[in-house]
C-alpha positions in Angstrom: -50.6 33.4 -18.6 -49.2 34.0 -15.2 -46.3 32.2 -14.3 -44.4 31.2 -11.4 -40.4 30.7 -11.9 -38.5 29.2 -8.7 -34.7 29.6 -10.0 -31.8 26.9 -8.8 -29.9 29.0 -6.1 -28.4 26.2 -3.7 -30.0 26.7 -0.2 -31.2 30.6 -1.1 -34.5 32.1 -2.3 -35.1 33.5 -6.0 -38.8 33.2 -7.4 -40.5 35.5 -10.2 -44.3 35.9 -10.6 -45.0 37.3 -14.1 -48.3 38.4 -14.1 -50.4 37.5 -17.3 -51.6 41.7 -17.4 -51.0 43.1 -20.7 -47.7 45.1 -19.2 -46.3 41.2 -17.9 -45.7 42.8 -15.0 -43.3 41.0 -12.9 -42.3 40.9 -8.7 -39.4 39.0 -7.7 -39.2 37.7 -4.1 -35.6 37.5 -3.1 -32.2 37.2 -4.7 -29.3 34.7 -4.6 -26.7 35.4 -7.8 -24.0 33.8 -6.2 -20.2 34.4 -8.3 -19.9 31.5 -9.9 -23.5 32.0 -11.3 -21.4 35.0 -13.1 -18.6 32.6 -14.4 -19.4 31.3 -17.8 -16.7 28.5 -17.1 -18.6 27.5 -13.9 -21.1 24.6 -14.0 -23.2 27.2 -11.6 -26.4 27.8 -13.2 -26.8 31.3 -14.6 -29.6 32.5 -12.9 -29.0 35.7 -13.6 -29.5 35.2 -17.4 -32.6 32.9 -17.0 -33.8 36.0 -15.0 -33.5 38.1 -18.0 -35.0 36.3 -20.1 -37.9 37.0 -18.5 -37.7 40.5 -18.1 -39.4 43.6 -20.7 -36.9 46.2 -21.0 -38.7 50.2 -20.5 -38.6 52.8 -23.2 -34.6 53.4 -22.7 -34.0 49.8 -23.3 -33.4 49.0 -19.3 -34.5 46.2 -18.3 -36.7 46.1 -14.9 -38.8 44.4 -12.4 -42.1 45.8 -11.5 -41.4 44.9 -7.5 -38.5 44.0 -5.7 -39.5 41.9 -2.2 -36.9 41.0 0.2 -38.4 38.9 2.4 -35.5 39.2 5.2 -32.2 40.4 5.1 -30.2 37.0 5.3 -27.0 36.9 2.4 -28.7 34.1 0.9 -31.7 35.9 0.2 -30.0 39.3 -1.3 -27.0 38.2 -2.9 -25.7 39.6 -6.0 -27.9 42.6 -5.8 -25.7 45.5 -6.4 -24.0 43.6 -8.7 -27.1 42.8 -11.4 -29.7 45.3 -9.7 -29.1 49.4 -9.9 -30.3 51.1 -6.4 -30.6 54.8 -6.7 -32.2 57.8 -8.6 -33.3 57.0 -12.5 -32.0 60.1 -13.4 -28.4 58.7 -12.4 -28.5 55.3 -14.3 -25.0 54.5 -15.3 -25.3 51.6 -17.7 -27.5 53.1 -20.9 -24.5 52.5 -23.8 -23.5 48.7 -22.4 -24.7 46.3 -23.9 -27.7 44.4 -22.8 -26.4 41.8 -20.6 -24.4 44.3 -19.0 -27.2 46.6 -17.8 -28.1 46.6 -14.4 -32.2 45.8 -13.7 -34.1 48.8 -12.5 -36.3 48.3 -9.7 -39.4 49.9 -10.0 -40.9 49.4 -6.6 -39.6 48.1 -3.4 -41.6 45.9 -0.9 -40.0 45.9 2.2 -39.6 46.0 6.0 -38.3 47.9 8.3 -39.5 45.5 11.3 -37.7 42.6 9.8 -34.0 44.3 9.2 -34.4 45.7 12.7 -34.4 42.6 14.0 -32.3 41.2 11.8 -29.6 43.8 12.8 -29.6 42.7 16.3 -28.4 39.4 15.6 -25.9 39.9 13.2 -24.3 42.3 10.9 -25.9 42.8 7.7 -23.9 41.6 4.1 -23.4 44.3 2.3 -26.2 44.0 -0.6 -28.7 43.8 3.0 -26.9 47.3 3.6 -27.4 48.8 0.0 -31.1 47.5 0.1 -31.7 49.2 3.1 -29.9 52.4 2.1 -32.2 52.3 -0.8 -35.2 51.4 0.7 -34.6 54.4 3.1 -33.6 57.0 -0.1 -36.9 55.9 -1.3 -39.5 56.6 1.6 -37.9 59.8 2.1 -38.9 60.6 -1.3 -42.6 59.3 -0.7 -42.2 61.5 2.0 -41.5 64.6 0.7 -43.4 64.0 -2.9 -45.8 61.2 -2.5 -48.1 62.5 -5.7 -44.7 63.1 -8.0 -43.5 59.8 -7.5 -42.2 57.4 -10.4 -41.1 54.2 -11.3 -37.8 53.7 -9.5 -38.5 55.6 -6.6 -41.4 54.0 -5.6 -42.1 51.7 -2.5 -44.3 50.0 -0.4 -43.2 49.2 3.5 -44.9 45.6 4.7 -46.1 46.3 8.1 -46.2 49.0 10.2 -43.3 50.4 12.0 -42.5 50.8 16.0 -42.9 54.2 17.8 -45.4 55.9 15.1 -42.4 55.9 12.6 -44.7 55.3 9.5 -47.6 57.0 10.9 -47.2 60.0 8.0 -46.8 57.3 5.1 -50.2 55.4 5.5 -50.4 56.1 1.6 -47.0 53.4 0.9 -48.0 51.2 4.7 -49.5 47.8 4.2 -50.9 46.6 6.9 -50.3 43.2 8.3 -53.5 40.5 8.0 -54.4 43.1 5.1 -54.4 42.3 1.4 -53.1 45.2 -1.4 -53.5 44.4 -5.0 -51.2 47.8 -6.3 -48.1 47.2 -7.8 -45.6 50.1 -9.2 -48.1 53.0 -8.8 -51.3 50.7 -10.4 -53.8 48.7 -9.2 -54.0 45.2 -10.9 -56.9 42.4 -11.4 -53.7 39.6 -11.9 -52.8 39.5 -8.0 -53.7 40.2 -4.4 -51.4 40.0 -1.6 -52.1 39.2 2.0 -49.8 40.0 4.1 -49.2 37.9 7.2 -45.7 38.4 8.8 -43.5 40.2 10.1 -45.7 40.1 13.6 -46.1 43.6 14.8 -43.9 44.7 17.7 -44.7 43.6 20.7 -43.8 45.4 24.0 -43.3 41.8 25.7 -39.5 41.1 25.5 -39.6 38.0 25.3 -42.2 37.5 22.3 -39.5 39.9 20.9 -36.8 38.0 21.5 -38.3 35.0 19.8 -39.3 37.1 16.6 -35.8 38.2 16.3 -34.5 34.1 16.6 -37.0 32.9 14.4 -35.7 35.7 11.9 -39.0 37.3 11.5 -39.5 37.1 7.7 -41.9 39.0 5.3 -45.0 36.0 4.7 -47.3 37.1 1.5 -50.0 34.9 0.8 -50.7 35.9 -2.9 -53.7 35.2 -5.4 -53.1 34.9 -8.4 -55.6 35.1 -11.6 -55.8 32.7 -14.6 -57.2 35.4 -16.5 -59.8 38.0 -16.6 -62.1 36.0 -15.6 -60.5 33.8 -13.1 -59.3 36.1 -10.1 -58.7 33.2 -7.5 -56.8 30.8 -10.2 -54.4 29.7 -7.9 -52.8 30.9 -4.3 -49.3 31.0 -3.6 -47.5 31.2 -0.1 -44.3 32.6 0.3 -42.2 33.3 3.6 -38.8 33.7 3.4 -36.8 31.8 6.6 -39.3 31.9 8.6 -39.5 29.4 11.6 -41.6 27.3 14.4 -42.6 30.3 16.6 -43.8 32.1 13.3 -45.8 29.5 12.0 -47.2 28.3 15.0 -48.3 32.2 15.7 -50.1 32.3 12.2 -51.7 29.0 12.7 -53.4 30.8 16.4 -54.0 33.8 14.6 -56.1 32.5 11.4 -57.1 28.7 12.9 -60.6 30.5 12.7 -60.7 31.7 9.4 -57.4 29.3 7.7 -58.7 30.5 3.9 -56.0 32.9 4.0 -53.2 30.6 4.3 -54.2 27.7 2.1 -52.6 27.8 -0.6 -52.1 25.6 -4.1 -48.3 26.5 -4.4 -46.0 26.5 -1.6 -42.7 27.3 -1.3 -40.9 26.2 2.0 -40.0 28.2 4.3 -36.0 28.1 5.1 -35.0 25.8 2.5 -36.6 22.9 3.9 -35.4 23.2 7.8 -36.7 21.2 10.0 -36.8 24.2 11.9 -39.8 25.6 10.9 -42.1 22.2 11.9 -39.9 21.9 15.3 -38.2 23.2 18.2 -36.6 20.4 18.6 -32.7 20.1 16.5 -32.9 17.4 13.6 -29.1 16.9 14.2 -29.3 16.2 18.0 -32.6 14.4 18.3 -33.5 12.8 14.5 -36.4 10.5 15.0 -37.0 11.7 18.5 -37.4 15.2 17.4 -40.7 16.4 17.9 -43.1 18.1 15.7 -45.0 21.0 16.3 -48.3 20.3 15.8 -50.0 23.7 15.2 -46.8 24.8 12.7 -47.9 21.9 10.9 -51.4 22.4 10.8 -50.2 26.0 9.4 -48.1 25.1 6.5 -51.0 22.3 5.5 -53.7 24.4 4.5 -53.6 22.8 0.8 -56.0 23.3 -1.5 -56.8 20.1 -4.1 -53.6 19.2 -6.1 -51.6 21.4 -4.3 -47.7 21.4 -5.0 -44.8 22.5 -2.3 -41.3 23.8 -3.6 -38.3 23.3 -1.7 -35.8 26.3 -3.0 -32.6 24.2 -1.8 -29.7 22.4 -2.7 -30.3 18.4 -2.9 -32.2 16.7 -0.4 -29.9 13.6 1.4 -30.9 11.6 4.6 -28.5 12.6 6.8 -27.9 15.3 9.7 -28.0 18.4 7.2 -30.6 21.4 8.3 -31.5 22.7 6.3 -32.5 21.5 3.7 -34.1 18.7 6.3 -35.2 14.8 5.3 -37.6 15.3 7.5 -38.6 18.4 7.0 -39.2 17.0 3.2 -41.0 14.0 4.6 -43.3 15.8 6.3 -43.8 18.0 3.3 -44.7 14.8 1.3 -47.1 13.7 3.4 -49.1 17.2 3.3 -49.4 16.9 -0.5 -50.1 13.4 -0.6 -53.2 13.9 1.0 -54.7 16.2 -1.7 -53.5 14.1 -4.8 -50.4 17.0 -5.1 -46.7 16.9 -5.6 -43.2 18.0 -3.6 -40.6 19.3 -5.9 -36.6 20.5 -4.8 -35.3 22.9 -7.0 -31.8 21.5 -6.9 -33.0 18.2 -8.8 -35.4 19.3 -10.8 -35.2 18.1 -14.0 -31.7 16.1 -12.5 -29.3 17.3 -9.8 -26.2 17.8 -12.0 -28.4 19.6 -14.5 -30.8 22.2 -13.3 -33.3 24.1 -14.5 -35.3 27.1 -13.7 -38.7 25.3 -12.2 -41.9 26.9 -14.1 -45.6 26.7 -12.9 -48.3 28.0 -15.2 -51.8 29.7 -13.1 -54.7 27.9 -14.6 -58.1 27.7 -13.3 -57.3 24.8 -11.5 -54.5 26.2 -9.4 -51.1 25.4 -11.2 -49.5 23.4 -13.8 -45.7 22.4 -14.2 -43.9 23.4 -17.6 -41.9 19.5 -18.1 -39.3 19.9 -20.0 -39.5 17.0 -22.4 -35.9 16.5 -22.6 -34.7 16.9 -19.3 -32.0 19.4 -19.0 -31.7 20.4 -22.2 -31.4 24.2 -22.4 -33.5 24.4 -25.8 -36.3 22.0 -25.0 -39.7 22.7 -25.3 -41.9 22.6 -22.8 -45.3 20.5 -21.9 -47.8 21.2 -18.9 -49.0 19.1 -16.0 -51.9 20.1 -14.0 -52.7 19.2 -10.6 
């Protein structure tokens, strides 16, 4: 079946869909290994293991990820990556005679934007896993450019929106479009998935709109359908977008108020670790109660489909002045679900805040079912599934 696993990173992103194909082909949206995840004497959830567990390994005994997406280049979205992930040719892999937990993952495809680390690098300097990615990205289109038909797995990419100035013009074969959806994934086309892209927002030649995409940190938002099986296409929807704030949100909500079937979803996960920044202008800290909400952000991130469930990829959720993750933000959160009959989960106390687990959500017809554990937090239980 096609899963969905949102790993315990603290406030950070990390979330695999493993497509139920016969090749399991997986896409991982964003990366936070921090160190201690690395210490085997730390209490730090290995992520980086649970992640393997859940990988094939290729014909050389690497193991890989189908696609790669960074949604923005923030450190707590790409951490760890040149540490468990090898960027560069295939031909120059390094790690063939360690032994298996030792091997860096091959990236098969890259989804990524060069909109979004643009403005990114205007407001900050980029960590230095945001650097290699970018490096890579760039050693890769170059190679689309110049050999588009000899392309192979760990060269390949695929650029999320077009660029400023006609730059991707000449790479319309590799260019998703934005309010498009694409269903290929490492140089095949599937029946398991089809993504719509939403975000990053075009550039715009009014500064100040421009201004506002760069403050809102204009993240990568993928609406994806996933199938049940063969004969299930729509089996559930997922939406995904990275940090993504007010003004975004708001813009997507003007865009597609029309025509909202592309952003309702049955699996969310929030954007920005539960900020309150994403529903508001207004600061949580400052104003608290007073804060006001914005109405058409809200109406945005509440296109839920019956049952649907909303993930918080965060560290635990307290009412006090923390942003994120946000107490309001989560009440707000509940209150969309509760009106469908759905459920509001925080991946930093699922099953129980001193003892987390990776949180796994089975596409059924339906839309999406939780894997319980039935003893909660223990490594070796078995799991059950609940449907809503």
């Amino acid at each position: 079946s096609t899963t969905v696993t949102f790993f315990p990173v603290d406030n950070g992103d990390m979330t695999l869909i493993r497509l139920g194909d016969v090749d399991a082909s997986t896409i991982l949206i964003d990366v936070n290994i921090r160190v201690d995840a690395d210490d085997p004497n730390s209490k730090v959830r290995d992520v980086a293991k649970d992640l393997r567990d859940q990988l094939k390994k290729d014909s050389n005994g690497r193991p890989y990820v189908d696609a790669f997406l960074l949604s923005h280049p923030d450190q707590d979205h790409c951490r760890g990556l040149t540490r468990h992930f090898y960027l560069g040719p295939l031909e120059d892999y390094p790690d063939d005679k360690k032994a298996d937990k030792d091997k860096k993952i091959v990236i098969r495809e890259l989804w990524s934007s060069p909109i979004v680390f643009r403005r990114a690098s205007k407001n900050h300097t980029l960590c230095d896993d945001a650097k290699a990615f970018n490096k890579e990205a760039r050693r890769r289109v170059k190679v689309n450019k110049d050999h588009y038909f000899a392309v192979s797995d760990g060269d390949r990419i695929q650029i999320m929106g077009k660029d400023i100035d006609g730059k991707t013009d000449d790479l319309v074969q590799i260019v998703r479009p934005v309010d498009q959806a694409f269903n290929t994934i490492a140089g095949r086309t599937s029946k398991m998935f089809s993504a719509h892209l939403l975000a990053p927002i075009d550039a715009s030649d009014d500064e100040e709109v421009e201004e506002c995409l760069v403050k809102n940190q204009s993240s990568v938002i993928i609406n994806f359908t996933l199938a049940a099986d063969d004969i299930t296409p729509d089996g559930a929807k997922f939406l995904t977008g990275g940090d993504a704030e007010v003004f975004i949100w708001n813009r997507q909500w003007d865009r597609h108020k029309n025509d909202p079937s592309v952003i309702e979803y049955d699996l969310m996960q929030t954007p920005h670790h539960c900020s309150w920044h994403s529903l508001s202008y207004d600061s949580w800290s400052d104003k608290r109660n007073d804060a006001k909400l914005d109405a058409d952000a809200r109406k945005a991130l509440s296109r839920t489909r019956s049952g649907a469930v909303i993930v918080a990829s965060c560290k635990p959720i307290q009412d006090d002045d923390s942003d994120p993750p946000c107490i309001r933000a989560k009440r707000e959160y509940v209150s969309i679900v509760n009106d469908v009959s759905g459920k509001f989960y925080c991946t930093g106390e699922y099953p129980k805040k001193d003892e987390v687990e990776p949180m796994v959500f089975t596409v059924t017809a339906q839309g999406v079912a939780l894997n319980q554990l039935r003893e909660a937090g223990s490594k070796t239980a078995a799991f059950t599934s609940t449907t809503f």
